[in-house]
C-alpha positions as CSV (number, residue, x, y, z in Angstrom):
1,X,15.1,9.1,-11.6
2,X,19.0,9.1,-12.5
3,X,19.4,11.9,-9.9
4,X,17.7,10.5,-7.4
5,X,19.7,9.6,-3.8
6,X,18.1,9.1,-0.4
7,X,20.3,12.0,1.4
8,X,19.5,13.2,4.5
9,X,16.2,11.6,5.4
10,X,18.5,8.0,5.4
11,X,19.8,9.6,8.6
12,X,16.8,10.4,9.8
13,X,15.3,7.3,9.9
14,X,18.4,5.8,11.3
15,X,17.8,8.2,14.3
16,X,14.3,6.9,14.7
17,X,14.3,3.3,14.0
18,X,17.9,2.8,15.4
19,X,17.1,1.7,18.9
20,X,14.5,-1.0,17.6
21,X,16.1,-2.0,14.6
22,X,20.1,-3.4,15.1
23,X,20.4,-5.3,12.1
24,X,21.5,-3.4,8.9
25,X,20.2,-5.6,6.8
26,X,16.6,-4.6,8.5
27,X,17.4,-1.0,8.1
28,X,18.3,-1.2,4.8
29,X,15.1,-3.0,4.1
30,X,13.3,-0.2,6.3
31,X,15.2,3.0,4.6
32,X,13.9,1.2,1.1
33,X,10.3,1.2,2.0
34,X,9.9,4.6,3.0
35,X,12.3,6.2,0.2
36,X,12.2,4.0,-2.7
37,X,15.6,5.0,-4.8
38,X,15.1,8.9,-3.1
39,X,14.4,12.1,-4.0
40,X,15.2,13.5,-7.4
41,X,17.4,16.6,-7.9
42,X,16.6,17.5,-11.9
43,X,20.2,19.1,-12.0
44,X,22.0,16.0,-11.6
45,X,19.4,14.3,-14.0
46,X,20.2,16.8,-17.2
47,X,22.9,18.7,-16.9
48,X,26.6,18.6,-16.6
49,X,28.8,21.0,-14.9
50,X,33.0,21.5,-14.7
51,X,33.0,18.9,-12.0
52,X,29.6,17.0,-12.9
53,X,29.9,14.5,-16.3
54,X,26.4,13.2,-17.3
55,X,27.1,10.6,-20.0
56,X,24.1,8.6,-22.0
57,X,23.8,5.7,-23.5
58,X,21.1,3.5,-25.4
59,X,21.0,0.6,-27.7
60,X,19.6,-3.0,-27.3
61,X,20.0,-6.6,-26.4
62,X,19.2,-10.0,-26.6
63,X,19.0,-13.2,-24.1
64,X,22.4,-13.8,-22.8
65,X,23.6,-10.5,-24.8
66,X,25.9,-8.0,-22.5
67,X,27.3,-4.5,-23.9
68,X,30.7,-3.1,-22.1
69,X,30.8,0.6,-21.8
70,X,33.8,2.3,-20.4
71,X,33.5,5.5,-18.7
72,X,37.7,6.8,-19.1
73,X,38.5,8.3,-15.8
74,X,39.9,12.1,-15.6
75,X,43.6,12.1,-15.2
76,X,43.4,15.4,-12.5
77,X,41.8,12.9,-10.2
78,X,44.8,10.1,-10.1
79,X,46.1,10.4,-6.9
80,X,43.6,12.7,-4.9
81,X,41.9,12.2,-2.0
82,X,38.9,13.5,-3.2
83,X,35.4,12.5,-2.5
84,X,33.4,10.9,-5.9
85,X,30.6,9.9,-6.6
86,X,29.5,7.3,-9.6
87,X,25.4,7.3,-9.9
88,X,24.1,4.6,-12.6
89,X,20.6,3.9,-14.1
90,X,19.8,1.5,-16.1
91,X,16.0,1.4,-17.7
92,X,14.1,-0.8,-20.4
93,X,11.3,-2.4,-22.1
94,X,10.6,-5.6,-21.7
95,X,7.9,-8.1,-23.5
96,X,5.9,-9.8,-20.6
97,X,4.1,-12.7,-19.9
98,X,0.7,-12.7,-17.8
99,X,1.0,-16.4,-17.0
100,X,4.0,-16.5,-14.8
101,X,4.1,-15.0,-11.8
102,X,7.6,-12.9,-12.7
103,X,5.5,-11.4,-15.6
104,X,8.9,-10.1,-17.4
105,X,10.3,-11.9,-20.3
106,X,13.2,-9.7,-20.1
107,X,15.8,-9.0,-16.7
108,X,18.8,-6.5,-17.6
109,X,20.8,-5.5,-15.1
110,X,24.4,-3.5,-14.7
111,X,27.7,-4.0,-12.9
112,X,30.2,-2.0,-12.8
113,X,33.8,-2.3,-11.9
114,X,34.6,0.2,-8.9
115,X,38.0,-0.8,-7.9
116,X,39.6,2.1,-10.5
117,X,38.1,4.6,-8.1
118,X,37.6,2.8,-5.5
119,X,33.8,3.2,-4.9
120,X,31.3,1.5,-2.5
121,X,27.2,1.1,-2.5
122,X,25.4,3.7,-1.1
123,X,21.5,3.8,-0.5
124,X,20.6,0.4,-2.2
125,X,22.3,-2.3,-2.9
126,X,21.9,-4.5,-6.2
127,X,19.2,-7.1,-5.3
128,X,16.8,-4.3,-4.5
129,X,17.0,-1.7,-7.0
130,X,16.7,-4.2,-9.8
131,X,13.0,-4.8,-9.2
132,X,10.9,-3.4,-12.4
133,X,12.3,-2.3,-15.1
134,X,14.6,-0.4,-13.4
135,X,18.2,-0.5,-12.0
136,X,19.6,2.8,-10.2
137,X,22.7,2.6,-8.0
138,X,24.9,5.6,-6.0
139,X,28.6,4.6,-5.3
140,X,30.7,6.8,-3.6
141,X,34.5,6.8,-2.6
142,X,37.3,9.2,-1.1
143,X,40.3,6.5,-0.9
144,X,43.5,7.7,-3.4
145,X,43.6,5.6,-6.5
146,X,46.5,6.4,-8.7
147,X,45.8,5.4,-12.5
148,X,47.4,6.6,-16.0
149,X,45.9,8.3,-18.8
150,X,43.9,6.3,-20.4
151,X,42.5,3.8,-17.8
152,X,38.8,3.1,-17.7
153,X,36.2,2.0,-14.9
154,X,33.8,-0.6,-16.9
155,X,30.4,-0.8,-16.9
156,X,28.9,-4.0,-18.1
157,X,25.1,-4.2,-19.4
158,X,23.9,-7.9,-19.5
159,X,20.7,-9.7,-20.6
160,X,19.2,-13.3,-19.6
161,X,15.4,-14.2,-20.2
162,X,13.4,-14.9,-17.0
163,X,9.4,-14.9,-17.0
164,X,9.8,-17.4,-19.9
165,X,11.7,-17.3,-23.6
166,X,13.1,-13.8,-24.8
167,X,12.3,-13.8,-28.5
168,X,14.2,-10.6,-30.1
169,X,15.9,-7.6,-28.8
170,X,14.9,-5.5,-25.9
171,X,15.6,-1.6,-25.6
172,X,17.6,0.0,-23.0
173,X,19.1,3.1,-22.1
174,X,21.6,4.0,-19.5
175,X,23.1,7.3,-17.8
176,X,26.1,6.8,-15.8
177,X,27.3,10.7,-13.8
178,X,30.6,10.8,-12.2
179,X,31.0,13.7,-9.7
180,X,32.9,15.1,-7.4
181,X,32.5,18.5,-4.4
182,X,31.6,21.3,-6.4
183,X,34.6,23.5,-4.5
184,X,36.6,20.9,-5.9
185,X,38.7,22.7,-8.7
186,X,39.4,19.7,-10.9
187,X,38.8,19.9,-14.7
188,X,37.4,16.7,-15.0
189,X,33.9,17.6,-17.5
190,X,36.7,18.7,-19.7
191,X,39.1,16.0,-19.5
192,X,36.4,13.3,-19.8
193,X,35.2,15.0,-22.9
194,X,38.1,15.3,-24.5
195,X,38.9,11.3,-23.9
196,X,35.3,10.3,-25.1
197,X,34.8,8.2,-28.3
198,X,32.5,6.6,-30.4
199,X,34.0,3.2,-30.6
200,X,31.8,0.2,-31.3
201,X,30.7,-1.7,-28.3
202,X,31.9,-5.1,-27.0
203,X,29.2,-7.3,-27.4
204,X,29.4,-10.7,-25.6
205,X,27.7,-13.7,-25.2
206,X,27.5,-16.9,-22.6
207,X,26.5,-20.5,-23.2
């Protein structure tokens, strides 16, 4: 699912349904139905190449619980008008309960801070990928962004009970890829790598 984007076929049915359908909010709505979160390419999903960083990430949470994890952004890229993507899943188990009609005791969901890169929604939006127990997002951007060495984009993980009480911690993962063209000559798997460490996660809590 992580590399999943709709592509192409988002065109496609823009060409069709265009005429007859005028408000975006309609499309969008019409593009979901027929492609879900897209078709999957399994390279995007597993592997990481020079200008391709895969990065994973699981641990758990509990009501009104949220986990920051920051994604350091490749200095090569400061100042280039380059075209990036950020792709972001977000998937976990939740405890449910078969007398309400929103059956799960548990709603996580992501945001992440785009101005660094200066990113946008692509395919869709917030409201309907987080239905299920999953969240998957594409942003893309080609504005110029100038940053230092060691600036960050954010991504936030947060937790609130919703078919009822959340007793306990619920499991998540995440997989965040940031990409850019693949003729692209920027070192930016290596630079990411090198910038990459284990530090303990800022967990945070709302009344």
């Amino acid at each position: 699912m992580h590399g999943a984007s709709w592509g192409k076929e988002a065109d496609t049915i823009e060409q069709v349904f265009g005429a007859t359908v005028t408000d975006w909010r309609e499309m969008l709505r019409l593009k979901g139905r027929f492609l879900g979160h897209g078709a999957v390419d399994p390279q995007r999903s597993m592997f990481s190449t020079d200008q391709r960083v895969l990065m994973l990430g699981w641990d758990s949470l509990k009501h009104k619980g949220a986990h920051d994890y920051n994604v350091p952004l490749p200095p090569s890229l400061s100042g280039k008008r380059v075209k990036r993507r950020l792709t972001v899943s977000l998937a976990w188990f939740t405890p449910i309960n078969p007398w309400h009609k929103d059956y799960r005791t548990a709603f996580l969901w992501f945001t992440p801070d785009n101005k660094p890169l200066a990113l946008e929604k692509r395919d869709l939006d917030a409201e309907h990928s987080r239905r299920g127990t999953l969240q998957h997002q594409v942003f893309e951007g080609r504005k110029v962004r100038a940053f230092t060495d060691g600036d960050t984009l954010n991504i936030k993980v947060s937790c609130a009970e919703a078919a009822g009480s959340l007793d306990g911690a619920v499991l998540y993962a995440i997989a965040a890829t940031l990409e850019i063209a693949e003729e692209v000559n920027l070192p930016i798997f290596d630079e990411m790598r090198s910038r990459i460490r284990l530090k303990p996660k800022i967990e945070t809590k709302t009344s």
